[in-house]
N, CA, C and O atoms as a GROMACS GRO file, in nm:
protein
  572
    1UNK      N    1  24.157  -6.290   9.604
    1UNK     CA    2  24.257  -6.391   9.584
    1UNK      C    3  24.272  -6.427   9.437
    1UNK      O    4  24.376  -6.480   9.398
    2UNK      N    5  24.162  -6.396   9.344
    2UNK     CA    6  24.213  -6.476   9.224
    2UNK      C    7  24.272  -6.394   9.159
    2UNK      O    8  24.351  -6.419   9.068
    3UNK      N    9  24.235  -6.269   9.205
    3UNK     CA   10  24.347  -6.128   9.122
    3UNK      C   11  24.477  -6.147   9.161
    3UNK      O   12  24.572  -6.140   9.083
    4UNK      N   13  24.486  -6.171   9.285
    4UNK     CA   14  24.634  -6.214   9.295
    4UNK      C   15  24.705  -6.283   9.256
    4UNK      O   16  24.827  -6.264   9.253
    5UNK      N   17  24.630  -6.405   9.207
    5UNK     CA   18  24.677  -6.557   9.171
    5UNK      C   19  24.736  -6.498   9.042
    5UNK      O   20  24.854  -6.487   9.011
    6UNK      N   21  24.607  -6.456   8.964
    6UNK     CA   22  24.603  -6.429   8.793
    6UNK      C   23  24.735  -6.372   8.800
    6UNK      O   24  24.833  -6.441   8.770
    7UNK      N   25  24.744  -6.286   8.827
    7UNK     CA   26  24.826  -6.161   8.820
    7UNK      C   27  25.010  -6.256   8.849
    7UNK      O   28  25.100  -6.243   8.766
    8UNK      N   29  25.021  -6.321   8.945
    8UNK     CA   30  25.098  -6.360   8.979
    8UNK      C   31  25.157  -6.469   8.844
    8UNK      O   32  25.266  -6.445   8.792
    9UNK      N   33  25.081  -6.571   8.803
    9UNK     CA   34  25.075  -6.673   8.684
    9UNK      C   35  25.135  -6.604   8.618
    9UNK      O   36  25.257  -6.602   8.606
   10UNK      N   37  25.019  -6.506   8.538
   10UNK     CA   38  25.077  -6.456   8.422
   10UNK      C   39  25.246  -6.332   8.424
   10UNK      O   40  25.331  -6.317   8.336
   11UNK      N   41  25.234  -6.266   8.564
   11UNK     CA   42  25.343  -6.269   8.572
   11UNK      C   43  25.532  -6.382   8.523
   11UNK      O   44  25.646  -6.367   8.480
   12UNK      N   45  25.461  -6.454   8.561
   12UNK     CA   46  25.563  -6.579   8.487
   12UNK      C   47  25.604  -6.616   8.388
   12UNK      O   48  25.710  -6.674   8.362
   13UNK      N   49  25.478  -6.570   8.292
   13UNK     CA   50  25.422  -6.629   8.155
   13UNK      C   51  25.474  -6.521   8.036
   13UNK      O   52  25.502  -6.548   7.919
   14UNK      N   53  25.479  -6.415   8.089
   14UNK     CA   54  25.483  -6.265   8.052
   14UNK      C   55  25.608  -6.155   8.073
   14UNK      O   56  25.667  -6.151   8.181
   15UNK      N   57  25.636  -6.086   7.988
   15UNK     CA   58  25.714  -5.945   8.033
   15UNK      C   59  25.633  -5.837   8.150
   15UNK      O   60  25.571  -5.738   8.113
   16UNK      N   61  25.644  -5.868   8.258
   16UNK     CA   62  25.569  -5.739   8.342
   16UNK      C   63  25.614  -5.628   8.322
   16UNK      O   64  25.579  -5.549   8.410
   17UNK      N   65  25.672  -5.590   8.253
   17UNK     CA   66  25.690  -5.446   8.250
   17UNK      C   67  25.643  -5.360   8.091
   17UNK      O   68  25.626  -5.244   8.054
   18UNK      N   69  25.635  -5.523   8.022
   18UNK     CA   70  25.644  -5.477   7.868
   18UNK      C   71  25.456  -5.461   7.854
   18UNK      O   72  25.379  -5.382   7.800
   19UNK      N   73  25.447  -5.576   7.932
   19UNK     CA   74  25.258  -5.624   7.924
   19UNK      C   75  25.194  -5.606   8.028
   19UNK      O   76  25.109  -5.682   8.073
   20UNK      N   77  25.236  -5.488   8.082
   20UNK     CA   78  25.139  -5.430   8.194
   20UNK      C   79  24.987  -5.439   8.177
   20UNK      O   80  24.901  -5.505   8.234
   21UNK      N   81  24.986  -5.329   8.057
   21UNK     CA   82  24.798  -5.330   8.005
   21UNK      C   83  24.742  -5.488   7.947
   21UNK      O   84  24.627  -5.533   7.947
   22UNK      N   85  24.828  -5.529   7.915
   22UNK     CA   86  24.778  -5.638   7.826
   22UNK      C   87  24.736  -5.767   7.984
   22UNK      O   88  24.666  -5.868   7.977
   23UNK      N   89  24.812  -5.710   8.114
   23UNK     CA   90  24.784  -5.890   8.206
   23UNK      C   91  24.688  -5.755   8.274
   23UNK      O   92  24.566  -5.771   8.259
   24UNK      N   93  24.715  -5.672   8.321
   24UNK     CA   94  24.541  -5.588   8.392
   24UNK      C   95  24.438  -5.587   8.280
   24UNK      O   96  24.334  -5.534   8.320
   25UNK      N   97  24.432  -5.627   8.155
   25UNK     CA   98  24.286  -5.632   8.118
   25UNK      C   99  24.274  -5.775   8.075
   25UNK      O  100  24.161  -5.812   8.041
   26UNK      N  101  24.377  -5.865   8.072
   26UNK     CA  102  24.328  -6.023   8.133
   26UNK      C  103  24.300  -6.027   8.256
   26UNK      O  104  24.228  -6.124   8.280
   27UNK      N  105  24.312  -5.995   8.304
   27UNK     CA  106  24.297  -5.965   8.502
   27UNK      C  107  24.157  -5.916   8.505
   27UNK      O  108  24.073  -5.982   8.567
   28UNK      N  109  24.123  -5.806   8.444
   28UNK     CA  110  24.024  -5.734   8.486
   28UNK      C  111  23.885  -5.843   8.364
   28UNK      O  112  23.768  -5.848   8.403
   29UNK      N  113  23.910  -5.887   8.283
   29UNK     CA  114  23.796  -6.010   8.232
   29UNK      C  115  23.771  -6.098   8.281
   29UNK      O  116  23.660  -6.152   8.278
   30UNK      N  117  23.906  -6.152   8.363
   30UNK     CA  118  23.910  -6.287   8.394
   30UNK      C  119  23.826  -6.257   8.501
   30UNK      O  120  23.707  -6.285   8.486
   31UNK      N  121  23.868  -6.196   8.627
   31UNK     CA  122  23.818  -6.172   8.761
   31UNK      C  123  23.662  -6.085   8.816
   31UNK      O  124  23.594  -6.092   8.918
   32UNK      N  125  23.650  -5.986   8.661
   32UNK     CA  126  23.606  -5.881   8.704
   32UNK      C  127  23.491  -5.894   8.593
   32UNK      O  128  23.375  -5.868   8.626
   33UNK      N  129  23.516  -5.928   8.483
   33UNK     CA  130  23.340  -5.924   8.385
   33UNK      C  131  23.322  -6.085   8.357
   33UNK      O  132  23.272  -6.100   8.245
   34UNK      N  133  23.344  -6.201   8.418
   34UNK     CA  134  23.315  -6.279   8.414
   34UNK      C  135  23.295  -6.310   8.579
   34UNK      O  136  23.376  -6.300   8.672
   35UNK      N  137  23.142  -6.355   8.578
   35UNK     CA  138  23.109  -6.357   8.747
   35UNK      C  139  23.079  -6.461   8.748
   35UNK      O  140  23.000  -6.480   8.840
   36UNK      N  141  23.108  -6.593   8.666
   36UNK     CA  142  23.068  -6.758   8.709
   36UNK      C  143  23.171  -6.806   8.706
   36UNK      O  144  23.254  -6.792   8.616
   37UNK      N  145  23.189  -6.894   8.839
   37UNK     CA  146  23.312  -6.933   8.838
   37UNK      C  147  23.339  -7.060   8.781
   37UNK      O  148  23.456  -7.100   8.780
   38UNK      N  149  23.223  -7.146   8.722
   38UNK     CA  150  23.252  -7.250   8.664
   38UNK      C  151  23.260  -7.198   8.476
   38UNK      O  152  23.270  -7.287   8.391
   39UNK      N  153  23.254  -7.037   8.431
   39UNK     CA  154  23.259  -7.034   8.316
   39UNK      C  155  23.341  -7.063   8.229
   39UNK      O  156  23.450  -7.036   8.279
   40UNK      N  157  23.359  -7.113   8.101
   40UNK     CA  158  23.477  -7.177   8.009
   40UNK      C  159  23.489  -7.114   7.944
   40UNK      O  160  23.405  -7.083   7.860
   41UNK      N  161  23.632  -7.056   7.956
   41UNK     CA  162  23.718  -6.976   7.886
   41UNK      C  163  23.759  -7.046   7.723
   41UNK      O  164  23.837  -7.141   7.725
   42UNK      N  165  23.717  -7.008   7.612
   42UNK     CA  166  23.768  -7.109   7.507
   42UNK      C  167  23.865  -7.036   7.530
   42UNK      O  168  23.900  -6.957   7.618
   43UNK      N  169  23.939  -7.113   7.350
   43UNK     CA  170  24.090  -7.130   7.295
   43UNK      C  171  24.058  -6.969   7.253
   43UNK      O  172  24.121  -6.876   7.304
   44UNK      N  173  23.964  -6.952   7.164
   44UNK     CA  174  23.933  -6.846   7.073
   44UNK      C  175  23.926  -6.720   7.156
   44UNK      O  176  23.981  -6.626   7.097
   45UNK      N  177  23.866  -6.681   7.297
   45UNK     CA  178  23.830  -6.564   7.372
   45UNK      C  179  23.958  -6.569   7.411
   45UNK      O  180  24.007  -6.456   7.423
   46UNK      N  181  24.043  -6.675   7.440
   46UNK     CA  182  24.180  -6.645   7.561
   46UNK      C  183  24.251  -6.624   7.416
   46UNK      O  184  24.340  -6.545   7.449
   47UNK      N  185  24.264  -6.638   7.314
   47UNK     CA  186  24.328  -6.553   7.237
   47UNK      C  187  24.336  -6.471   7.211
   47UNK      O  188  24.442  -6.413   7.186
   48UNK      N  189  24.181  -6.411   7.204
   48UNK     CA  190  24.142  -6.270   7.192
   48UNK      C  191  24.202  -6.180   7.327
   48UNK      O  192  24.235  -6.063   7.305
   49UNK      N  193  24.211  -6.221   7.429
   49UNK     CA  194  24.224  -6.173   7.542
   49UNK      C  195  24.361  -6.120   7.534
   49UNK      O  196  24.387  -6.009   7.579
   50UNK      N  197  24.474  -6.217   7.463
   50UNK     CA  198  24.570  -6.167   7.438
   50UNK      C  199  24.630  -6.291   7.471
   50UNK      O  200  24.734  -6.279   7.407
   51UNK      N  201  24.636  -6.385   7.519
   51UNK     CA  202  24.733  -6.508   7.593
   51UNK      C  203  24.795  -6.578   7.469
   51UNK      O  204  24.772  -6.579   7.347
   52UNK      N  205  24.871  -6.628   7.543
   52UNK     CA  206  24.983  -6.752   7.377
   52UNK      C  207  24.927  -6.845   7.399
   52UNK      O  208  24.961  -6.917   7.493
   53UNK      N  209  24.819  -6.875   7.317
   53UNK     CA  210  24.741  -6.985   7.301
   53UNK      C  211  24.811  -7.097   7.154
   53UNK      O  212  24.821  -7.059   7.037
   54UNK      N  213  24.848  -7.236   7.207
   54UNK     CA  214  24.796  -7.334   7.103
   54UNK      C  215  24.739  -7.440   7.089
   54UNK      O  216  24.757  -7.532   7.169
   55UNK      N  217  24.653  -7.453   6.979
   55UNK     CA  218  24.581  -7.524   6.920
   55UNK      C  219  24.631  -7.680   6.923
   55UNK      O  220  24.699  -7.708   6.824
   56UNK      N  221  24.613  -7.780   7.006
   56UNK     CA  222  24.658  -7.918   7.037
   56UNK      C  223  24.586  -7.976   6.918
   56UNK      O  224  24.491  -7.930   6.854
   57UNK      N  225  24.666  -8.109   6.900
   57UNK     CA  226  24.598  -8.181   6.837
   57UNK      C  227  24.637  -8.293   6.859
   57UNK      O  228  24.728  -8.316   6.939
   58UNK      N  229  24.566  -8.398   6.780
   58UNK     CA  230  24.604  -8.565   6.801
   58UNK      C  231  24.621  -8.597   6.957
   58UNK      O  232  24.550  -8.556   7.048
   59UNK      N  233  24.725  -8.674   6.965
   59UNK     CA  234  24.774  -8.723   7.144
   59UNK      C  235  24.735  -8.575   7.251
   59UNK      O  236  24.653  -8.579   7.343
   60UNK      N  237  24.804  -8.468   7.217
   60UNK     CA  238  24.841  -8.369   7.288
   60UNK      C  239  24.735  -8.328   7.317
   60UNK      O  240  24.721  -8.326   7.439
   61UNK      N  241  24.594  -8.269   7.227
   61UNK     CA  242  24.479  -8.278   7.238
   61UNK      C  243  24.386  -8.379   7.336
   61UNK      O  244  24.282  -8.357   7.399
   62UNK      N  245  24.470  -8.497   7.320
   62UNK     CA  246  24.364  -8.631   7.431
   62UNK      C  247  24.431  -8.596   7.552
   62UNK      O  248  24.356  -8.556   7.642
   63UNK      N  249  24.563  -8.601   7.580
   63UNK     CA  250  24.594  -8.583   7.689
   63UNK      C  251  24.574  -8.454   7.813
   63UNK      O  252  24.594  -8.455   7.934
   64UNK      N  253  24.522  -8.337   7.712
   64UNK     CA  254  24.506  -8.207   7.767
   64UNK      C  255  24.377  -8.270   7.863
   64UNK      O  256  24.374  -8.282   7.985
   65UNK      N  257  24.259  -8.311   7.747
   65UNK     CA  258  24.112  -8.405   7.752
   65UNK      C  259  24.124  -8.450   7.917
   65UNK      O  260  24.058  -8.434   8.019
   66UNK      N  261  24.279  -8.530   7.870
   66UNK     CA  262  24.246  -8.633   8.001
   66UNK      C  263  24.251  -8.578   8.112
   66UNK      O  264  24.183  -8.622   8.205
   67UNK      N  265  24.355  -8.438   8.134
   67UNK     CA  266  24.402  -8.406   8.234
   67UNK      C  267  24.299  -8.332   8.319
   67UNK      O  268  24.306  -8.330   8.442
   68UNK      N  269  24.165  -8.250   8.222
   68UNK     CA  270  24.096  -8.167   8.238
   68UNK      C  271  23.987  -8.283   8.345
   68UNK      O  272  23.949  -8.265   8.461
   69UNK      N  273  23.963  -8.397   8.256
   69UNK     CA  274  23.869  -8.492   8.356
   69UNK      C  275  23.886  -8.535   8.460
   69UNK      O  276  23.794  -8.559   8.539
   70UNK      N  277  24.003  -8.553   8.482
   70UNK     CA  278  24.098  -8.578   8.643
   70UNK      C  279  24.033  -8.506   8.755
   70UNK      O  280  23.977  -8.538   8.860
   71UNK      N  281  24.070  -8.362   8.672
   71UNK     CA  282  24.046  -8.211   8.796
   71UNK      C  283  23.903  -8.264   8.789
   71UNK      O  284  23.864  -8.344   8.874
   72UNK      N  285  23.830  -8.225   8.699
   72UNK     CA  286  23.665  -8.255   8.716
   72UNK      C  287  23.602  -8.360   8.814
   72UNK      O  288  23.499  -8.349   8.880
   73UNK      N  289  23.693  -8.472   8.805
   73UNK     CA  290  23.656  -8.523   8.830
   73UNK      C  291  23.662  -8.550   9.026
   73UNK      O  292  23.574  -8.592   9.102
   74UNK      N  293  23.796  -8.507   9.049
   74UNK     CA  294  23.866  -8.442   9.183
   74UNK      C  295  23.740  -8.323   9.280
   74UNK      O  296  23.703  -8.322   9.397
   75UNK      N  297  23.711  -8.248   9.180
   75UNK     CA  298  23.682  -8.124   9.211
   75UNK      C  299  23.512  -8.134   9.209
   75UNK      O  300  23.431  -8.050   9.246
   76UNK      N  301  23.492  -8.251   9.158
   76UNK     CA  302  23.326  -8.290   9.144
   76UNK      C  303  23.249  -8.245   9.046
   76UNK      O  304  23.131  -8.272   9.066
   77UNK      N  305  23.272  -8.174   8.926
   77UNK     CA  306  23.220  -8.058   8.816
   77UNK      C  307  23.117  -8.109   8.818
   77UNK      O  308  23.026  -8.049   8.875
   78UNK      N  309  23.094  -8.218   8.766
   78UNK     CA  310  22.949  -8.263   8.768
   78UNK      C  311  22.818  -8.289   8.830
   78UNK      O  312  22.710  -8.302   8.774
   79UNK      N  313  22.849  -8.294   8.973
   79UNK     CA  314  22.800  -8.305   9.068
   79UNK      C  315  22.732  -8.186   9.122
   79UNK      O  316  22.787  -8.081   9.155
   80UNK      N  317  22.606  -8.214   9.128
   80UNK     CA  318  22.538  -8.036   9.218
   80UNK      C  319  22.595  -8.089   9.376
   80UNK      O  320  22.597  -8.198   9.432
   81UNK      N  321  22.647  -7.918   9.421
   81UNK     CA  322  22.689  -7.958   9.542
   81UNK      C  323  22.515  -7.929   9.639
   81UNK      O  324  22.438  -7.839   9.606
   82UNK      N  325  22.489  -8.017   9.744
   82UNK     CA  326  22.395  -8.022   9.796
   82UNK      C  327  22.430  -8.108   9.956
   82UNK      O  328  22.416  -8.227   9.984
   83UNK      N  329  22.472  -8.008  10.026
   83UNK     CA  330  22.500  -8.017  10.171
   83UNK      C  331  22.417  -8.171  10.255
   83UNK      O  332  22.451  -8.276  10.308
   84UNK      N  333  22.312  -8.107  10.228
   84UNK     CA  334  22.191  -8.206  10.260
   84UNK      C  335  22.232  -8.385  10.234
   84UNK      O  336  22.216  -8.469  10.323
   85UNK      N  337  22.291  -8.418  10.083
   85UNK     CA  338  22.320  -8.510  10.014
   85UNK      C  339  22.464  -8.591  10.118
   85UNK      O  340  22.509  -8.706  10.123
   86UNK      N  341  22.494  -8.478  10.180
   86UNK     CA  342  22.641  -8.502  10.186
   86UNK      C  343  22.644  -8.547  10.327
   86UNK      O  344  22.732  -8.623  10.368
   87UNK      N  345  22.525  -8.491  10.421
   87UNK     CA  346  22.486  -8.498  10.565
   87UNK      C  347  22.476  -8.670  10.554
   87UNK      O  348  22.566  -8.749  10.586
   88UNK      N  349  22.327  -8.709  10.494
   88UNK     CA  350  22.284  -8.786  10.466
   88UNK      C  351  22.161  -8.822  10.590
   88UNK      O  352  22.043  -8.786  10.592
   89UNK      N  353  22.246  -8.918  10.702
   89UNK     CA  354  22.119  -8.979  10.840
   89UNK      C  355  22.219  -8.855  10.918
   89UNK      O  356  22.137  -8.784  10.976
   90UNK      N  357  22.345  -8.806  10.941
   90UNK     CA  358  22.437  -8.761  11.032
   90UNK      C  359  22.382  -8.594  11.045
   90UNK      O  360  22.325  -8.528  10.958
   91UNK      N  361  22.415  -8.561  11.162
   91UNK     CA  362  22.351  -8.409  11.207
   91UNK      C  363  22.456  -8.306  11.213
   91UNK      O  364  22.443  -8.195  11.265
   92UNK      N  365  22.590  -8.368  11.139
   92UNK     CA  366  22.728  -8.281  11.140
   92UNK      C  367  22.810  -8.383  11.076
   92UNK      O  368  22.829  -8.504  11.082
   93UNK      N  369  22.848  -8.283  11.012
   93UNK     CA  370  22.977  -8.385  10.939
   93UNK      C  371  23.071  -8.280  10.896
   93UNK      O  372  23.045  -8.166  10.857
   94UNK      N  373  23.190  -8.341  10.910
   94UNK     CA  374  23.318  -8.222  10.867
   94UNK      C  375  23.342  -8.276  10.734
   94UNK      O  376  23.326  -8.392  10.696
   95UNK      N  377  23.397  -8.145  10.652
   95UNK     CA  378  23.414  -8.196  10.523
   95UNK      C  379  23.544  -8.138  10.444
   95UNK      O  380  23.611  -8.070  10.522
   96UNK      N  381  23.594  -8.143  10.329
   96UNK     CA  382  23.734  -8.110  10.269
   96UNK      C  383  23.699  -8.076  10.130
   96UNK      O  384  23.655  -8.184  10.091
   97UNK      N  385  23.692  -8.025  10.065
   97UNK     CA  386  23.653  -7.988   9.928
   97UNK      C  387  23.803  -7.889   9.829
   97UNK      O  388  23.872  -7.788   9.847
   98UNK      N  389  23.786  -8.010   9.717
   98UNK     CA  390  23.928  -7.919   9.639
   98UNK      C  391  23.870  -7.847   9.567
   98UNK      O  392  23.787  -7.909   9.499
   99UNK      N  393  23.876  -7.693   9.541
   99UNK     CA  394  23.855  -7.656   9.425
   99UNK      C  395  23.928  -7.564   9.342
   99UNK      O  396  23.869  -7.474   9.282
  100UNK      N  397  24.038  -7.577   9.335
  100UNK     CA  398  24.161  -7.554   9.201
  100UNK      C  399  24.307  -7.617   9.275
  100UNK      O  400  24.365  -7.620   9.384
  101UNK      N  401  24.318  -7.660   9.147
  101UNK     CA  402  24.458  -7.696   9.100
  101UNK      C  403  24.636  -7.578   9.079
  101UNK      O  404  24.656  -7.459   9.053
  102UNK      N  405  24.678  -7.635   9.094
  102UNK     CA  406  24.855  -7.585   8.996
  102UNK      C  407  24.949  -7.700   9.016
  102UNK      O  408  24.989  -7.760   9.116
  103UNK      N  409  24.965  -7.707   8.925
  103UNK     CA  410  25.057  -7.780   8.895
  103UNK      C  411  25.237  -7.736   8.850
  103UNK      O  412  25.275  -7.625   8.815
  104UNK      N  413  25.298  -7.826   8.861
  104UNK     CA  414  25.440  -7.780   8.795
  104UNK      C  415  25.498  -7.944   8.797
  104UNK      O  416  25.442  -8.034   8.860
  105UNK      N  417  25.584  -7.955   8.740
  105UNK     CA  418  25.685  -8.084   8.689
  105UNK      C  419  25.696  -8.123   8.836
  105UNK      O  420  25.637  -8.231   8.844
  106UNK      N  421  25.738  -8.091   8.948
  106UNK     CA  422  25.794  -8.151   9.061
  106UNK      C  423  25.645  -8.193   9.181
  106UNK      O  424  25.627  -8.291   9.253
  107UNK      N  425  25.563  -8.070   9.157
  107UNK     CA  426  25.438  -8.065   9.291
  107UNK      C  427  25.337  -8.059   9.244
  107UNK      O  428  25.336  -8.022   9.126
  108UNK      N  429  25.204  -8.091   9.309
  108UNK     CA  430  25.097  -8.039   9.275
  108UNK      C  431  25.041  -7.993   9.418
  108UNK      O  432  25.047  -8.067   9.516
  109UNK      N  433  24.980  -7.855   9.421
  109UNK     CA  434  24.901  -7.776   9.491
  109UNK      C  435  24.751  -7.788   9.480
  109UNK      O  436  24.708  -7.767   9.367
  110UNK      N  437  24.653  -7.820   9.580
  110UNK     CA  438  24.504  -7.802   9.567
  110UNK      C  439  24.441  -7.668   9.658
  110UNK      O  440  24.456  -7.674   9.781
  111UNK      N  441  24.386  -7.572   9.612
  111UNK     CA  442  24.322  -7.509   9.728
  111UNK      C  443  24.180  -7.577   9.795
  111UNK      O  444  24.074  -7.602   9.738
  112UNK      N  445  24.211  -7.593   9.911
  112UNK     CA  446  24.124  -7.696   9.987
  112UNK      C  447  24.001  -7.577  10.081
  112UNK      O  448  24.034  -7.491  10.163
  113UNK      N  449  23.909  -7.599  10.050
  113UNK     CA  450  23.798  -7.540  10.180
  113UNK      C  451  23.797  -7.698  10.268
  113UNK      O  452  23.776  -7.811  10.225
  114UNK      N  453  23.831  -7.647  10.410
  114UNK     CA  454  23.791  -7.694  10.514
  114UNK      C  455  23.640  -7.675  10.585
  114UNK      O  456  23.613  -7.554  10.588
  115UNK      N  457  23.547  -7.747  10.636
  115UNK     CA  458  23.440  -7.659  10.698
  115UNK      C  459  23.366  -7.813  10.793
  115UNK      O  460  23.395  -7.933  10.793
  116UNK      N  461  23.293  -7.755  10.844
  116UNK     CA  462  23.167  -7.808  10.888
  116UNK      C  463  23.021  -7.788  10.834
  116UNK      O  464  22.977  -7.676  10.809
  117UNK      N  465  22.939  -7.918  10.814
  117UNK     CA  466  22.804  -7.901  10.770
  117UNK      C  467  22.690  -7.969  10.837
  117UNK      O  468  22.678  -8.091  10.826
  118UNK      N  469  22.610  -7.902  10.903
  118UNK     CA  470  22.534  -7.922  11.011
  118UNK      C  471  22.364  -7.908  10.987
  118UNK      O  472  22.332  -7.798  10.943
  119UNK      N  473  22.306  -7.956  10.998
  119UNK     CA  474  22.169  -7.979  11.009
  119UNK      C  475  22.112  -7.919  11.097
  119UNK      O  476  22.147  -7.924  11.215
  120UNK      N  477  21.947  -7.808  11.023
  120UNK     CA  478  21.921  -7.695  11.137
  120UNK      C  479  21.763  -7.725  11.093
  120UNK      O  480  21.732  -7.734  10.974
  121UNK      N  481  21.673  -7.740  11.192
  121UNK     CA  482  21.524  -7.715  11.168
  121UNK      C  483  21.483  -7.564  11.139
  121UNK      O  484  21.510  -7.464  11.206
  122UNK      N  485  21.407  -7.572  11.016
  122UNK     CA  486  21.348  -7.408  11.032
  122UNK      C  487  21.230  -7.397  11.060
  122UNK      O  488  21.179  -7.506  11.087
  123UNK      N  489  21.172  -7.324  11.064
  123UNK     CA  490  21.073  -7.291  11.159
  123UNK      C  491  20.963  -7.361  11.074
  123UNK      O  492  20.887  -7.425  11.147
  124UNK      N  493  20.941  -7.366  10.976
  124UNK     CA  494  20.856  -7.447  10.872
  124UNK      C  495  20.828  -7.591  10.888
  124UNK      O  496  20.729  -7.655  10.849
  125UNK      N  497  20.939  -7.631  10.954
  125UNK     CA  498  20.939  -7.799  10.951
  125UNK      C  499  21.054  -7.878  10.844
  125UNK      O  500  21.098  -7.993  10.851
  126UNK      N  501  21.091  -7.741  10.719
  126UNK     CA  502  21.184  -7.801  10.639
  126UNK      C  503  21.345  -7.819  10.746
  126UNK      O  504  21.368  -7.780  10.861
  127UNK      N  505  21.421  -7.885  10.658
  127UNK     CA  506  21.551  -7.921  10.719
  127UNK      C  507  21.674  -7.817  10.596
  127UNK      O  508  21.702  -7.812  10.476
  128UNK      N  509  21.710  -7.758  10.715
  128UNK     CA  510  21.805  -7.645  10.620
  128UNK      C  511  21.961  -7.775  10.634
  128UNK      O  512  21.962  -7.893  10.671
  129UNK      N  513  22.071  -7.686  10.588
  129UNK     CA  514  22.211  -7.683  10.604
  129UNK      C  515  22.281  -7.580  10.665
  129UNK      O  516  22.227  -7.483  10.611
  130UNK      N  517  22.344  -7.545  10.721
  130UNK     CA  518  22.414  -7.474  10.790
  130UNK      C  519  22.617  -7.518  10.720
  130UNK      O  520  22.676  -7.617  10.762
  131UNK      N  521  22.660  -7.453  10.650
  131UNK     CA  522  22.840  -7.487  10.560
  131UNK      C  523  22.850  -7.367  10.695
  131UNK      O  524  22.798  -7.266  10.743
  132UNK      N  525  22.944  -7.453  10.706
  132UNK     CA  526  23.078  -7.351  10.784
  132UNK      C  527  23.212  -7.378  10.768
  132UNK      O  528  23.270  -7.477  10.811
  133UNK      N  529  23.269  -7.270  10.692
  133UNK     CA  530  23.400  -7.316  10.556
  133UNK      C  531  23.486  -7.284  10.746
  133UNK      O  532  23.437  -7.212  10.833
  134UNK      N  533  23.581  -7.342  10.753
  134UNK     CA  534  23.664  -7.317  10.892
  134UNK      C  535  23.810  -7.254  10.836
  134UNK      O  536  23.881  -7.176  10.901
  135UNK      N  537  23.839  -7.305  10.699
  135UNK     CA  538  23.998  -7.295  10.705
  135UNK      C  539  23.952  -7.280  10.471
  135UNK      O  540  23.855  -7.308  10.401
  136UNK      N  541  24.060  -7.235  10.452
  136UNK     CA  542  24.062  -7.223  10.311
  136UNK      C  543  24.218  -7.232  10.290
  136UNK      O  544  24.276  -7.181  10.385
  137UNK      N  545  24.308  -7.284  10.188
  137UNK     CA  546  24.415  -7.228  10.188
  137UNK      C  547  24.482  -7.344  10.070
  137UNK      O  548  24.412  -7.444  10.060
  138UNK      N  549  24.604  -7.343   9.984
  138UNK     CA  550  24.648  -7.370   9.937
  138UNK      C  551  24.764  -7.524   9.988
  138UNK      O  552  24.875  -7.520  10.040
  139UNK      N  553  24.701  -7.613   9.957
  139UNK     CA  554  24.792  -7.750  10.023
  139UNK      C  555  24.904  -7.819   9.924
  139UNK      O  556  24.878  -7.794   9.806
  140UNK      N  557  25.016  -7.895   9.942
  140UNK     CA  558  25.043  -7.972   9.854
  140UNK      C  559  24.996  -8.115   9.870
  140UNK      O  560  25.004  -8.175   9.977
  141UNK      N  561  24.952  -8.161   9.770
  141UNK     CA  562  24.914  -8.291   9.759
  141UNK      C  563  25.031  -8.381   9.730
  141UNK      O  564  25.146  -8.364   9.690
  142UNK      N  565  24.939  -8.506   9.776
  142UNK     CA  566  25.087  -8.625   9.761
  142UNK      C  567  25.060  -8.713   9.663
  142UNK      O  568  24.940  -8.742   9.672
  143UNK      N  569  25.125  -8.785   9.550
  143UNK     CA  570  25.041  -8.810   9.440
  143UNK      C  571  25.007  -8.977   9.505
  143UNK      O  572  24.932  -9.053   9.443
   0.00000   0.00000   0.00000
């Protein structure tokens, strides 16, 4: 899915016919030699990569800031995810988790995991988690 996504974006962004090589080897870094999905792409590598990058500053700079803390903050960045934490006293709990954004002037889109998270004895005596993602898919949000 994110090859598709990528591919699709920069389609938009881009001549597809002119920058074939240039969005398959953003495609193939983005998706394919970078394997963490929380890794940060600077200004400087996505230039190198080839993208029309600019350099914000003053307001435009705070507001990029702000927009980035929103998602983070939506999406939990900070937070270790820990099933267990999330159970708490309960032996099942259904849950909703956003994790990416798109935006445009009129909508905003979240891709949402749907699932269940359930509490399992292991044979040890410890208390596992059991995630069971049910549904994944792209929603619009309502602001």
């Amino acid at each position: 899915m994110a090859k598709t996504l990528s591919e699709k974006l920069l389609r938009l962004h881009m001549k597809p016919k002119r920058d074939e090589r240039k969005i398959k080897k953003i495609i193939d870094h983005l998706t394919g030699l970078i394997s963490i999905h929380n890794y940060p792409v600077t200004r400087d590598e996505a230039k190198d990569l080839g993208l029309n990058v600019e350099f914000a500053t003053g307001g435009m700079e705070d507001a990029i800031w702000a927009v980035y803390e929103s998602y983070a903050e939506d999406i939990e960045l900070g937070k270790p995810y820990n099933p267990l934490m999330l159970l708490g006293e309960e032996n099942t709990r259904t849950f909703e988790q956003k994790a990416a954004f798109i935006e445009s002037g009129q909508v905003t889109h979240a891709f949402l995991f749907k699932g269940v998270i359930q509490k399992s004895a292991l044979p040890t005596g410890q208390v596992a988690a059991n995630v069971n993602i049910q549904s994944s898919s792209w929603e619009e949000i309502l602001p």
